[in-house]
Structures are given as structure tokens and as C-alpha cells.
C-alpha positions as CSV (number, residue, x, y, z in Angstrom):
1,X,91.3,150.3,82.2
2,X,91.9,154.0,81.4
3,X,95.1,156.1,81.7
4,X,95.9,157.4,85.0
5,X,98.6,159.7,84.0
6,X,99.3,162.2,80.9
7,X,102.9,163.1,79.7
8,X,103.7,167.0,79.2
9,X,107.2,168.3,77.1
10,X,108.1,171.7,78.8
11,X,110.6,174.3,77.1
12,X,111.9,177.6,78.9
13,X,114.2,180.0,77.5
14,X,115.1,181.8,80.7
15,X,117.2,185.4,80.4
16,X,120.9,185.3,81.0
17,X,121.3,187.9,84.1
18,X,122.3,186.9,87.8
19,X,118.6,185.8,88.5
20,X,118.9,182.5,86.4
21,X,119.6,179.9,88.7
22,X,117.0,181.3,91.2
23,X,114.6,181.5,88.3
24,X,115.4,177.9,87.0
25,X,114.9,176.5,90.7
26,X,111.1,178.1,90.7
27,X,110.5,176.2,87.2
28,X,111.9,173.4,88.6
29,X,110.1,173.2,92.1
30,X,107.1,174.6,89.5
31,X,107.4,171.1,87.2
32,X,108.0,168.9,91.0
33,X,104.4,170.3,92.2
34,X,102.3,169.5,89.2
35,X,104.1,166.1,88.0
36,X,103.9,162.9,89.5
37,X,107.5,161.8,87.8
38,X,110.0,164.0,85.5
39,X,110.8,161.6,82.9
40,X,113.7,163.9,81.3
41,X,115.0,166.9,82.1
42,X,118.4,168.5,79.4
43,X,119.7,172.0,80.3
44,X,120.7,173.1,76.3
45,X,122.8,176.3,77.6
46,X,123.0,179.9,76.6
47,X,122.2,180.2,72.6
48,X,121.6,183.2,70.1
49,X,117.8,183.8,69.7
50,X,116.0,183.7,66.4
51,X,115.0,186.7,66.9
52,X,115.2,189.4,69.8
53,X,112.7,189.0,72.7
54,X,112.1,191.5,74.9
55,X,115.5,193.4,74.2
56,X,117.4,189.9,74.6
57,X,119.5,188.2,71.8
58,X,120.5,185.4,73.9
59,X,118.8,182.8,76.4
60,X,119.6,179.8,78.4
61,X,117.2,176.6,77.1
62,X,115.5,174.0,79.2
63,X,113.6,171.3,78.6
64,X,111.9,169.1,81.0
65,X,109.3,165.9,79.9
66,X,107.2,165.2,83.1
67,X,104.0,162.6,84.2
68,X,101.1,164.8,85.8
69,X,97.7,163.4,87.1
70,X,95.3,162.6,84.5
71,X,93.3,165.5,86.1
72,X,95.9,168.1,85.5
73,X,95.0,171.4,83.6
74,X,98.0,172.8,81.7
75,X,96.5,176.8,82.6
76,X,97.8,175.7,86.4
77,X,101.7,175.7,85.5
78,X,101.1,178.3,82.2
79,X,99.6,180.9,84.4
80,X,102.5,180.8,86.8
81,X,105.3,180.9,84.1
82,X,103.8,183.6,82.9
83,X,104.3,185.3,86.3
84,X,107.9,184.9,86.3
85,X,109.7,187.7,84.6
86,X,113.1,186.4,83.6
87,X,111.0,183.9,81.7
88,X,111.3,185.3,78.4
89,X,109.3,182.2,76.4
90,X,107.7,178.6,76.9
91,X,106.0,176.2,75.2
92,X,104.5,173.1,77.2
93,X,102.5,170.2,74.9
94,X,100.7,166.8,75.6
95,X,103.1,164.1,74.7
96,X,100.5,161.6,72.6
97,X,102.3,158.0,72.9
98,X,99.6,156.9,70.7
99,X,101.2,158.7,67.4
């Protein structure tokens, strides 16, 4: 019997201005849309970046690890992060359990 579900690791670094929380809540209702469970979900707080992204030295990290339909495209959830300006960066990847 084959796998009904595939496991995603999502990271945000969302900018630190008055917009966060409303920003944060989109991501989240954005993660509750496309997953059929959130498995874990850490809020890492406001750090120094590596390096400066667009004119910010500091972001707020999240990090969610969701369930999503087997059927799931990761371009559905990519293309509207990209959409959301206080986003500054994300990186979502298939969680193999195999490995």
C-alpha cells in the first residue's frame, strides 16, 4: 500500500516591523490550507542575519514541519510566500523518513 501523505520542513524569516504578527498569521493560515496535520511548529525569535537582506540585519525565525496530501505541489504554498512582502526568505523541503 503506498503513502497517502508527504512531510514538508518550512522556514520563514519574517521582517521585524509592526506587520509581523499579521504576516505570521497568513503563513500560518497558509501552512493550515495545504497540510492535512502540522507536526511541529518552533517560533526561534528575532536574530542577527548572516548577511543583510533587503536592507534588514535582523529577522524573526519560524519553522513549521507539516503532513500535506500525497498530491500536493510545493509551487502552491512557494508562489504565495513569495507574494508576501515582509517575507524576507524561506526555504520549504520534502522530509524523506526513508534516510
Amino acid at each position: 500500500m503506498g503513502k497517502t501523505t508527504k512531510n514538508y520542513k518550512l522556514t520563514v524569516l519574517i521582517r521585524d516591523n509592526d506587520n509581523r504578527e499579521k504576516t505570521l498569521d497568513r503563513v500560518n493560515e497558509l501552512v493550515s490550507a495545504y497540510s492535512v496535520k502540522t507536526v511541529d511548529y518552533q517560533e526561534d525569535g528575532l536574530k542577527r542575519l548572516a548577511y543583510e537582506i533587503d536592507g534588514e540585519q535582523y529577522a524573526y525565525y519560524y519553522f513549521w514541519t507539516f503532513e500535506t496530501p500525497q498530491e500536493f505541489h510545493a509551487p502552491e504554498i512557494t508562489k504565495e510566500l513569495d507574494t508576501m512582502e515582509d517575507v524576507l526568505r524561506y526555504l520549504l523541503i520534502v522530509v524523506d523518513r526513508g534516510r
